[in-house]
NUFI-177819 format. One record per residue (C-alpha): residue number from 1; residue in one letter; chain; y, x, z. Coordinates in nm, 2 decimals, always signed. Each point is the difference from the previous one (the first is absolute). Layout:
N
+-----+------+-----+--------+--------+--------+
| seq | type | mol |      Y |      X |      Z |
+-----+------+-----+--------+--------+--------+
| NUM |    A |   A |      Y |      X |      Z |
...
+-----+------+-----+--------+--------+--------+
***
This chain:
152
+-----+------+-----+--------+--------+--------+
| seq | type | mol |      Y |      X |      Z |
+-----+------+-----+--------+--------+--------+
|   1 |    X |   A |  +1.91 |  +0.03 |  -0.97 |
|   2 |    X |   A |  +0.05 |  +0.37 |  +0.06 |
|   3 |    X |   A |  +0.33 |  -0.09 |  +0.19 |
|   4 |    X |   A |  -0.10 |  -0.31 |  +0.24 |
|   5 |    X |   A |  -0.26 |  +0.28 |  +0.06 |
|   6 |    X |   A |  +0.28 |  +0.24 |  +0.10 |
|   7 |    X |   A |  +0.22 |  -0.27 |  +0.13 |
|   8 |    X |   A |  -0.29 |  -0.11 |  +0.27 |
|   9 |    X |   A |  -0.10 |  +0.36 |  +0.11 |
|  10 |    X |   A |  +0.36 |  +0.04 |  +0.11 |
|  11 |    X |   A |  +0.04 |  -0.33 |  +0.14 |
|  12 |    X |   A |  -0.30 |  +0.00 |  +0.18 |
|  13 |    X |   A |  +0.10 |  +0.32 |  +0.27 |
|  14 |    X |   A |  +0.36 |  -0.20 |  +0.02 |
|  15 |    X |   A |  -0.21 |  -0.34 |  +0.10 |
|  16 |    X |   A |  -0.24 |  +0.18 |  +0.25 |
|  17 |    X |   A |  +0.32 |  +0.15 |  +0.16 |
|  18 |    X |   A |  +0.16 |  -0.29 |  +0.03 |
|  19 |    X |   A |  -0.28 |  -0.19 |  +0.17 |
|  20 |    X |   A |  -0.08 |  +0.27 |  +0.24 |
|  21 |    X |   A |  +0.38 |  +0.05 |  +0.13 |
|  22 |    X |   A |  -0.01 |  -0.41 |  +0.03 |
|  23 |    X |   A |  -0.32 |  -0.06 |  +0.18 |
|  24 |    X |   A |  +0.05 |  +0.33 |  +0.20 |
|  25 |    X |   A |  +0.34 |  -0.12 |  +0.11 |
|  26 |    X |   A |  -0.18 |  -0.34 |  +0.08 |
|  27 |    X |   A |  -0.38 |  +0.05 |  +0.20 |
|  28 |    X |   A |  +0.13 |  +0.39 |  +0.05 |
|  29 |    X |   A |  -0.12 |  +0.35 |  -0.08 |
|  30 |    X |   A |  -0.36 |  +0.00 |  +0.15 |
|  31 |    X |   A |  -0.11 |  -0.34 |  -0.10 |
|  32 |    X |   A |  +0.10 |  +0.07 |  -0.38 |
|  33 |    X |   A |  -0.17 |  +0.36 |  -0.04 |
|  34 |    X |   A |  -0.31 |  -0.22 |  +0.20 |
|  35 |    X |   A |  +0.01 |  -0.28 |  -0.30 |
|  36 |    X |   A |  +0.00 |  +0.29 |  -0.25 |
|  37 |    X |   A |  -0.24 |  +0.17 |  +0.18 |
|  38 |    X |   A |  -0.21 |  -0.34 |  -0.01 |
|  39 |    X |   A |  +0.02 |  -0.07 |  -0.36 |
|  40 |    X |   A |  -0.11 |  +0.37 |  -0.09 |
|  41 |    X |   A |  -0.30 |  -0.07 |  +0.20 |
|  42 |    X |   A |  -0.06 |  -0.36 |  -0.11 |
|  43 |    X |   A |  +0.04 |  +0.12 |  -0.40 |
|  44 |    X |   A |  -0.27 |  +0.28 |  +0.07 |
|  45 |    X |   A |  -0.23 |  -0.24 |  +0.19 |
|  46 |    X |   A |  +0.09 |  -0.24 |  -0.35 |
|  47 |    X |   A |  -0.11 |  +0.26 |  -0.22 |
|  48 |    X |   A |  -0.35 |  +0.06 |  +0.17 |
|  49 |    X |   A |  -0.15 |  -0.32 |  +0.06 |
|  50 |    X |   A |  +0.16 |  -0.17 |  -0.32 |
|  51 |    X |   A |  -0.15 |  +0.29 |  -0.22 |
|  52 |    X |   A |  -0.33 |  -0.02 |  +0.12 |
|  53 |    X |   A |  -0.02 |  -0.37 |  -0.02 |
|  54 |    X |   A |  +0.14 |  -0.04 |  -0.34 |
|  55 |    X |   A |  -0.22 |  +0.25 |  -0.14 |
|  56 |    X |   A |  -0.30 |  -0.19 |  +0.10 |
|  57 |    X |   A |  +0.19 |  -0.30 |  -0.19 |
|  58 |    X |   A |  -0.03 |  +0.20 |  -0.29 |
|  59 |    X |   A |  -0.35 |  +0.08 |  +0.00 |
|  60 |    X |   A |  -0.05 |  -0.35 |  +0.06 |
|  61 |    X |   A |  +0.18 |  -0.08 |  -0.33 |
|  62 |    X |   A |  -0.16 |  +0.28 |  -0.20 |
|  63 |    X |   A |  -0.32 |  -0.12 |  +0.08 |
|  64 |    X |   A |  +0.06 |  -0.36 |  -0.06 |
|  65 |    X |   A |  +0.13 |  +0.11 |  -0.32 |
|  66 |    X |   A |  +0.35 |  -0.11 |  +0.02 |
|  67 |    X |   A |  +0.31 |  +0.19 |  -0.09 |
|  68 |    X |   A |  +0.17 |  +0.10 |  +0.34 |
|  69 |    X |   A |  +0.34 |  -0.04 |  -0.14 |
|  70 |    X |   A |  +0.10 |  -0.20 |  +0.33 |
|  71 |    X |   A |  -0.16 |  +0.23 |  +0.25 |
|  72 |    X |   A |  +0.13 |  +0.33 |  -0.16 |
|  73 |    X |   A |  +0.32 |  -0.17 |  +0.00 |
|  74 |    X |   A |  +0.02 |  -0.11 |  +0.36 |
|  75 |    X |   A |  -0.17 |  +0.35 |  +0.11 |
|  76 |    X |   A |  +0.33 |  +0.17 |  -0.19 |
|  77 |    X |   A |  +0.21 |  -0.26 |  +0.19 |
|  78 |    X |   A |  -0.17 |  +0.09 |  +0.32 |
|  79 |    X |   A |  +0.04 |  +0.36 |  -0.06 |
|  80 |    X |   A |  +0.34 |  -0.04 |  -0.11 |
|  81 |    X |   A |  +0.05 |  -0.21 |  +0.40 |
|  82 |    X |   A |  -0.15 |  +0.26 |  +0.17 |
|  83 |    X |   A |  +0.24 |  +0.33 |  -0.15 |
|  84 |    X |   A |  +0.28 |  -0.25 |  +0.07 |
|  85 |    X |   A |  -0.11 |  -0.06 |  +0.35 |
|  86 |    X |   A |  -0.02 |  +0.37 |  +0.02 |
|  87 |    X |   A |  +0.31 |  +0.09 |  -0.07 |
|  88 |    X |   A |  +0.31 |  +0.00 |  +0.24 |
|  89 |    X |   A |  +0.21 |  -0.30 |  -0.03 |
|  90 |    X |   A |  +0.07 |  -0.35 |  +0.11 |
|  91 |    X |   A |  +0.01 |  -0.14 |  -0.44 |
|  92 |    X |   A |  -0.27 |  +0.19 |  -0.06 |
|  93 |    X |   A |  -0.23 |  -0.13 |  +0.26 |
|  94 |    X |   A |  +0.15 |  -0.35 |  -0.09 |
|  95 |    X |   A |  -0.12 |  +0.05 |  -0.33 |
|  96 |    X |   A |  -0.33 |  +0.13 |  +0.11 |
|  97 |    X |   A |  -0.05 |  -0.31 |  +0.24 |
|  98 |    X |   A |  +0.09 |  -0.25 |  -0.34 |
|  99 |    X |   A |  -0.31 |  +0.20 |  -0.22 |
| 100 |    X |   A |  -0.23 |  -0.06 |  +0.31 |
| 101 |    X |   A |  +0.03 |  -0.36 |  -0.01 |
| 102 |    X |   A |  -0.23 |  -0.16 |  -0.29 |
| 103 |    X |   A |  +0.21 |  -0.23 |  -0.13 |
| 104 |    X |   A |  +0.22 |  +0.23 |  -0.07 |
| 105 |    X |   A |  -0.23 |  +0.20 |  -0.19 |
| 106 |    X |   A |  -0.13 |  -0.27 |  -0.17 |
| 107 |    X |   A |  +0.37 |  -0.10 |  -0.13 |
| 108 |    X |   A |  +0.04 |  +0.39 |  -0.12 |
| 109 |    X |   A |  -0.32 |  +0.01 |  -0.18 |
| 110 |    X |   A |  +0.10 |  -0.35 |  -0.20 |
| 111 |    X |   A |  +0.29 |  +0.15 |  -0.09 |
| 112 |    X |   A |  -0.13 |  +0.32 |  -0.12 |
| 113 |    X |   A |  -0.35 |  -0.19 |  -0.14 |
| 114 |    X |   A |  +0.24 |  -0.21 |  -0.24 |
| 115 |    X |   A |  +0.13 |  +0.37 |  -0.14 |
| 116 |    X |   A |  -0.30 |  +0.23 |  -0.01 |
| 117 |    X |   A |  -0.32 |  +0.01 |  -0.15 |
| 118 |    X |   A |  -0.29 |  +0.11 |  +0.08 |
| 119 |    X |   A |  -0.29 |  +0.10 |  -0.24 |
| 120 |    X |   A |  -0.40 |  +0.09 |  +0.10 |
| 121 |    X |   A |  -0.02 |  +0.30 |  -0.19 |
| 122 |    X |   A |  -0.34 |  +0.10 |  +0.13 |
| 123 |    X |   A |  -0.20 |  -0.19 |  -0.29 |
| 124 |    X |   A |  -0.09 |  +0.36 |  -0.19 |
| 125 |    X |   A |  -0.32 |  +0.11 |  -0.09 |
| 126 |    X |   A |  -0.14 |  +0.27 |  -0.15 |
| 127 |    X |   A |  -0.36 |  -0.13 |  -0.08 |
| 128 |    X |   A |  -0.07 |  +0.04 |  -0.39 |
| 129 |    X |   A |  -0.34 |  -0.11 |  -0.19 |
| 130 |    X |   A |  -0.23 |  +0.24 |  -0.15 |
| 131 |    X |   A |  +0.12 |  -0.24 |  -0.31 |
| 132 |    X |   A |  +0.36 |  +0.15 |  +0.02 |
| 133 |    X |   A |  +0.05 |  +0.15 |  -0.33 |
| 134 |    X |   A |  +0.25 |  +0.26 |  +0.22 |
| 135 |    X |   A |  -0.33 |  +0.13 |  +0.19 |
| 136 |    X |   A |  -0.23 |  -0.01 |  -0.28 |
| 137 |    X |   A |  +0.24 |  +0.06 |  -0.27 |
| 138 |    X |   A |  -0.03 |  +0.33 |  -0.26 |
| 139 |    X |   A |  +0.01 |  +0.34 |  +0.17 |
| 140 |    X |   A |  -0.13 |  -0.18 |  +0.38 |
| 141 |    X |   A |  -0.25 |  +0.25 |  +0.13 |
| 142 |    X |   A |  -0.27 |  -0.20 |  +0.24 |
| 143 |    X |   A |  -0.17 |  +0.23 |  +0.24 |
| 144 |    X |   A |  -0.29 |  -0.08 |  +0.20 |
| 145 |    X |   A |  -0.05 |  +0.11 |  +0.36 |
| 146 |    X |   A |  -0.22 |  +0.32 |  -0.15 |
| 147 |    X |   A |  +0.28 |  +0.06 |  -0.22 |
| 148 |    X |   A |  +0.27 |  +0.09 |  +0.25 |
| 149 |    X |   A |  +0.02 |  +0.24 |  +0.23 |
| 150 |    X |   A |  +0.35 |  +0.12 |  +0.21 |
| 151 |    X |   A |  +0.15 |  +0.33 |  -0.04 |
| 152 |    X |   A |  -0.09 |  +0.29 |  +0.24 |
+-----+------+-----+--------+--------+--------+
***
């Protein structure tokens, strides 16, 4: 994995170079740095309105009592769009565009639902009865509110 990883950050300056020589040669040098301009401004906008909205998806979630597997996935998608959008380049953007649409998203998160678990791990409690042999086991001192009294 380690060297598709390194493969891909030194094919991805080689792609964006490529493109930019190609649609600079073909709109010219003003309308390309306009369209990179564009997209910077577009994947900032992204990242504003789609965090605020998605964070009030997952309140709604949390408070209907559903796991928010779906949101928190699309919200990492959409975050994922917008730092794409943001950087300078014609494949990034491209790939930024693709994460926008929700199909799309919803074909990534099948994918990656088949392959990952996810466990509600916020079942703990810490409530014990007076009953617990642990609390009222041999060598427990009980105190009463007259009893205790915190350091000076």
């Amino acid at each position: 994995m380690a060297r598709y990883f390194a493969f891909g950050v030194i094919l991805l300056p080689i792609v964006e170079i490529a493109l930019f020589i190609k649609v600079g040669q073909t709109i010219g040098l003003f309308p390309t740095l306009a369209l990179v301009i564009a997209s910077t401004i577009v994947g900032s906008m992204v990242l504003r309105l789609q965090g605020v909205s998605v964070i009030n998806q997952l309140r709604g979630n949390v408070a209907a009592g559903r796991l928010p597997a779906k949101a928190i996935a699309d919200t990492m998608m959409m975050g994922l769009a917008g730092l794409l959008l943001i950087l300078p380049g014609f494949f990034t953007s491209f790939l930024g565009l693709l994460l926008l649409l929700p199909p799309v998203r919803s074909w990534i998160y099948g994918g990656l639902a088949s392959r990952v678990t996810v466990v509600n791990s916020a079942q703990y409690s810490s409530y014990r009865s007076d009953n617990d042999p642990a609390i009222r086991g041999q060598g427990t001192i009980d105190l009463d509110q007259d009893d205790y009294r915190p350091k000076d």
